[in-house]
C-alpha positions in Angstrom: 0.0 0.0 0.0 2.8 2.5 0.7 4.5 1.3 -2.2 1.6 2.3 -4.5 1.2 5.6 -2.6 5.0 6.7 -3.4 4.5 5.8 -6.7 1.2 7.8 -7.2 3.5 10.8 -4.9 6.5 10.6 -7.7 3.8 10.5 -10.9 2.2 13.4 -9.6 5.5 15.4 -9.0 7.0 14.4 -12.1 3.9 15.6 -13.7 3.8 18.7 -12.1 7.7 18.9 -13.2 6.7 18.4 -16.7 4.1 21.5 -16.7 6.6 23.7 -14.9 8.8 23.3 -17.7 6.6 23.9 -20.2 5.2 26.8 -18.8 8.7 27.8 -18.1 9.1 27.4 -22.0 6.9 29.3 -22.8 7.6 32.6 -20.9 11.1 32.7 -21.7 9.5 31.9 -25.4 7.2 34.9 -24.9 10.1 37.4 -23.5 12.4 36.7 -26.2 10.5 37.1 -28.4 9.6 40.4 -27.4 12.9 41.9 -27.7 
């Protein structure tokens, strides 16, 4: 049970990782591109 509940912990974060970046992607694409 504890097993399943760090796995579920570690997909969430990595998911949460995932849109970080992307959003992180994004603004830098935004501010460069309004230089």
């Amino acid at each position: 049970m504890f097993h399943e509940a760090a796995i579920a912990r570690v997909t969430a974060l990595t998911e949460q990782l995932a849109v970080a970046e992307g959003f992180a992607e994004t603004l830098a694409g935004r501010l460069g591109a309004g230089r």
